[in-house]
N, C-alpha and C positions, 0 to 999 in steps of 0.2 A: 831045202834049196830056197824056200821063200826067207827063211831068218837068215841066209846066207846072205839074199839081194839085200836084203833092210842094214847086217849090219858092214856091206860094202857100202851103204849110201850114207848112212850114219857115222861111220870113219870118215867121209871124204868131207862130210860136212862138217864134221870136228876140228875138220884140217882148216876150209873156209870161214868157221865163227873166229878161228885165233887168228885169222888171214890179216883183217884190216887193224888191230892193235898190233900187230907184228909190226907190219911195213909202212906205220902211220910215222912214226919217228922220222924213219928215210925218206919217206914224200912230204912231211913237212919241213924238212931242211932241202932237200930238194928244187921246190917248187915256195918254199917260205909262205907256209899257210899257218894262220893261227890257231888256235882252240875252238876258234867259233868258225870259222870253215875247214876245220876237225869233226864239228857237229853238223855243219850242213852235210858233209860228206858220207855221215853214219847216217841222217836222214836221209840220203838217194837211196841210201841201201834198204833200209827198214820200209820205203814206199815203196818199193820194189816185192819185198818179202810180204807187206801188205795185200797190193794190190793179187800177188800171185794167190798166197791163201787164200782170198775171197773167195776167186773163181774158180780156182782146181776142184774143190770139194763136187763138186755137181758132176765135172766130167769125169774124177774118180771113180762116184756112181754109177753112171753112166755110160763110160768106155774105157773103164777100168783103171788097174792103177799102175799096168805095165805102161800104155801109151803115156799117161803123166809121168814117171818117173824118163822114160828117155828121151821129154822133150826139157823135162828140168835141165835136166844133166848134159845137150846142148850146151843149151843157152850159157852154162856156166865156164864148157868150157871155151865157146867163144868170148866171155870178156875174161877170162883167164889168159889166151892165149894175144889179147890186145895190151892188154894194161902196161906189160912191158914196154911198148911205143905211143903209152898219155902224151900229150905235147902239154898237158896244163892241166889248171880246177876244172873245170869247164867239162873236158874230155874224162877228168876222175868222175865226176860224179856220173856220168851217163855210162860208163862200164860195171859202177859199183852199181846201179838202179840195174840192168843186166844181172850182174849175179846175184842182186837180192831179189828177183823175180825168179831167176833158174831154182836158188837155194829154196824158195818160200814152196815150190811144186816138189819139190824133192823131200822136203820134210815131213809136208803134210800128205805126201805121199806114200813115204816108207812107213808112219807111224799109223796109219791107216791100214796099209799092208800085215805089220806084226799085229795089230788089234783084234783084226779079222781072224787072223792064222796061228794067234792066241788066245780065243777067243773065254777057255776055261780057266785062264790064269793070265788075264792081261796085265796085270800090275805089275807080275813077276816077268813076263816074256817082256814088257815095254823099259822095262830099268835094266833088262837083261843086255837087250842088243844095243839102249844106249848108251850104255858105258862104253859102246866101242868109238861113241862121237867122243868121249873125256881122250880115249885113247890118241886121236885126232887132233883134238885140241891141244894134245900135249906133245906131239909130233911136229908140230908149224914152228912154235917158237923155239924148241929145243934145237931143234935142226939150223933154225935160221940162225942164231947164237952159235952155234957150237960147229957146226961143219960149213955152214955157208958164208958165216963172218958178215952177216949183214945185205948180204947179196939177194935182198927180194926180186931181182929176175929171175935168178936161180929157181928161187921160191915160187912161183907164176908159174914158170913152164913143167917144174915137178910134180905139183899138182894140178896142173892140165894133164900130164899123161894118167894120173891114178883118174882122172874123170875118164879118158878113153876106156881104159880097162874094167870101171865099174859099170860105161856104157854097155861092152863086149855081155857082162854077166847077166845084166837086166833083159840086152835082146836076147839069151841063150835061154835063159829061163821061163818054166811054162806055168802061168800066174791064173790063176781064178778069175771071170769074166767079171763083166759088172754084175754092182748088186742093186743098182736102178732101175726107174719104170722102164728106163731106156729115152728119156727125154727129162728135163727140169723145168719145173714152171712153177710158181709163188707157192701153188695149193699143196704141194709135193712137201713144200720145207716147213709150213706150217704148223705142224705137231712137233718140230724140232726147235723153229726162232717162235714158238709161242709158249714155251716153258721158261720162268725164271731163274730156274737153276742154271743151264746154258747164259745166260749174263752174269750171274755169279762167279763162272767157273771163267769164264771169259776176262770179267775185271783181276780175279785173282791173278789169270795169267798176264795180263797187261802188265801188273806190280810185279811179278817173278821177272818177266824176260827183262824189264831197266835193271832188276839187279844185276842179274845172270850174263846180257849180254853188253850192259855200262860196265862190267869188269874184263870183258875181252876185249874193248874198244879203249877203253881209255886207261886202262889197269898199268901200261906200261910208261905212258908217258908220265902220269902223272909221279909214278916211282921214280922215272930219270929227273922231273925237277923238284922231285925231295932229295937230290945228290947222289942217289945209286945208279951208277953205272949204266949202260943201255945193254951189257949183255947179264946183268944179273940179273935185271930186270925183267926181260924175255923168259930166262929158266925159273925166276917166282911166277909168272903167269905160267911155264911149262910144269914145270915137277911141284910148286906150289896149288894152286888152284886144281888146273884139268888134271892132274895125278887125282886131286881130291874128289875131284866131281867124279874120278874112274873106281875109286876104293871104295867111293859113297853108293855106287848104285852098285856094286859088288856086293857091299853086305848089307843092302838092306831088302835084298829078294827072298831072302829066307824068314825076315822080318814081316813083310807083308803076307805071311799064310796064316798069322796068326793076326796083325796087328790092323785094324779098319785104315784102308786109302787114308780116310779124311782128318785119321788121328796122324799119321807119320807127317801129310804136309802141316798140320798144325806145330808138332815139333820143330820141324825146320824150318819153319816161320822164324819160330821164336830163337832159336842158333841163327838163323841169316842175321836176325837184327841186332845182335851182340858182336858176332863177330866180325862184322862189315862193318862199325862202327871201329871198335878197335883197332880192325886194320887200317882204316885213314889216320888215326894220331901217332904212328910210328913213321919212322925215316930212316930206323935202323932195318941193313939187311935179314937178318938171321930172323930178328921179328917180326918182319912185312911176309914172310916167307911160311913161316909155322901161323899167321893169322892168315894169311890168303889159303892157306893149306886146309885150315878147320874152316874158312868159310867156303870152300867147295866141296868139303865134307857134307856142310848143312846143305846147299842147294843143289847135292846130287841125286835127292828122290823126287822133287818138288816137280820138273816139268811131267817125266813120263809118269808117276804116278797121278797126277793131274788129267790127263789123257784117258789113264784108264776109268780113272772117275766118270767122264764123257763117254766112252764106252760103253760100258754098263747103263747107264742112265738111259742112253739112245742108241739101242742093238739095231736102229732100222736107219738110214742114211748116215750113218755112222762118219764118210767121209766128208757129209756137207755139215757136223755136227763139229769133227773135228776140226776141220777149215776156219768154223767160225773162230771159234776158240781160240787156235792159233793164232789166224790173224789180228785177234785183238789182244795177244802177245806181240806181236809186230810192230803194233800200234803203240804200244808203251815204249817198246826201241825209239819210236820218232818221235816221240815228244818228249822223250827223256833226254835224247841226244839234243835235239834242239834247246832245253832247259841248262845242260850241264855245258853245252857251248858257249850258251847266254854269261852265262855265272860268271863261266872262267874268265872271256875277252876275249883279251889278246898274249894276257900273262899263264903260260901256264903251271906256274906255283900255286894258282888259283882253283887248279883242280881239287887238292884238298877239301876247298868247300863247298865247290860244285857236286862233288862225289859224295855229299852227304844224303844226298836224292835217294841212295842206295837204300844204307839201313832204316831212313823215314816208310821209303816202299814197302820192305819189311817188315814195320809194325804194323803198318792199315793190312797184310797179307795176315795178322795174326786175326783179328776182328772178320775179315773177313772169311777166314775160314772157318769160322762159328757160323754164320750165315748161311753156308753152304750145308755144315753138318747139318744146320735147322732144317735147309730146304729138301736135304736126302730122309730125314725121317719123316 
């Protein structure tokens, strides 16, 4: 029942990371916003997923991960069930800061939850139930393309009802207490934020999520102003990529029983940053489609086996360990989004070169995951 609530929470949020490159084409024709308040808009959200990571972690600990997960999952569906009546910029960005606060307790909530309740094979149990977020992700844009022709209210209010229903399953379920003093205070976190390796594993995530979630957010537009269509472009993000991220953590849990954590994200370092390159110099369909495809192959072990790294390392506040981490996955969202805003303007055939942020991140993720292997021995 606990892998049940993790991978209700991790589909739904599959659904929400494809959410804001789905319905960013129709809010920027909409409302006539450019690339660069394209980027402030993915920064509300990523200060939101920020600020939430930070602080969840403690109360995780502390009063467990049932009450975090259904106050995430709130919040999310109140700016879900608003955004349909945005009047402006203004009111986008304070809804999307909303679901990236709701989204930011729900992740670091669920992956906290399977860590725990995986605790002899987290590598395998953490790639297991996330591939049901690829499944998610591959659900948003497919749908919005193919059955709902573009209609992101549609999209809004559908996935506000899968948020009630994953509510209904979080409250039904009977979750494991906290595993805190029962209070947090500096001296508590100390043996956690005073180890090096935790900034390691931290920066590395910083560089993963500008890849990982700069090709959710801007992966579609920048396809429609290299000439492809707006719904071909949605099914390359849907059946290209998150299919990819969903086969990649499919087959590589069988991989990790034999293969060390810190050797797999080394490999898919080194595949993000070939194939995220490749993918930006095409404008043909067919090949944007098989390179977006191999490159969510490569960064489909990279976050949860990254996690389980944090895991193991830190069996004892495990949630305020994970938090950190996380969050400074988050953190690379906002200042990636802010950089590849910059880049673009106001032109967005300029994403091309903006979106190069991607596979540079990739390579410092390869160096730096030597680092980490040094600091685990």
């Amino acid at each position: 029942m606990l892998m049940l609530c993790a991978i209700a929470v991790f589909f739904l949020y599959g659904t929400i990371a494809a959410m804001l490159g789905t319905i960013l084409p129709d809010l920027s024709e909409r409302f006539h916003l450019s690339p660069n308040q394209n980027g402030t808009i993915a920064f509300a959200q990523a200060l939101g997923l920020i600020l939430a990571s930070l602080a969840v972690g403690p109360l995780l600990d502390n009063e467990g991960k049932k009450l975090g997960l259904i106050l995430g999952l709130i919040l999310i569906s109140i700016a879900l069930l608003s955004l349909p009546r945005v009047s402006g910029f203004r009111s986008i960005l304070v809804l999307l800061f909303t679901l990236g606060v709701g989204s930011g307790i729900v992740v670091t909530a669920a992956n906290s939850l399977v860590s725990d309740a995986g605790e002899a094979h987290r590598g395998i149990a953490l790639n297991l139930t996330n591939l049901f977020f690829g499944l998610g992700g591959l659900a948003t844009p497919f749908i919005a393309a193919n059955l709902f022709k573009r209609n992101w209210v549609r999209l809004c209010y559908t996935i506000a009802s899968l948020t009630f229903a994953t509510i209904a399953i979080q409250a039904l379920t009977k979750m494991p207490g906290p595993t805190g003093a029962g209070r947090f205070i500096l001296a508590d976190a100390a043996p956690v934020l005073g180890r090096p390796l935790l900034f390691l594993v931290g920066l590395f995530l910083f560089l993963y999520i500008t890849c990982e979630v700069g090709i959710w957010n801007w992966l579609p537009r920048h396809l429609i102003a290299q000439g492809i269509p707006e719904s071909q472009a949605l099914n390359i993000l849907s059946l290209g990529f998150a299919l990819g991220l969903l086969i990649g953590r499919l087959a590589v849990s069988p991989i990790l029983i034999r293969v060390p954590p810190v050797t797999v994200t080394l490999i898919a370092s080194v595949a993000m940053a070939v194939t995220t390159f490749l993918m930006l110099r095409t404008n043909r369909p067919a090949a944007a489609f098989a390179l977006v495809f191999l490159a969510g192959i490569s960064m489909a072990p990279v976050f949860p086996t990254t996690l389980a790294i944090v895991g193991d390392a830190f069996p004892r506040m495990t949630g305020t360990a994970i938090g950190f981490v996380i969050t400074c996955g988050w953190t690379g969202l906002a200042v990636s989004s802010r950089i590849i805003g910059a880049i673009a303007g106001g032109d967005p055939r300029r994403l091309k070169k903006a979106l190069l942020v991607i596979p540079a991140s990739a390579v410092l993720m390869v160096g730096l995951d030597l680092a980490i292997r040094s600091a685990l021995l």
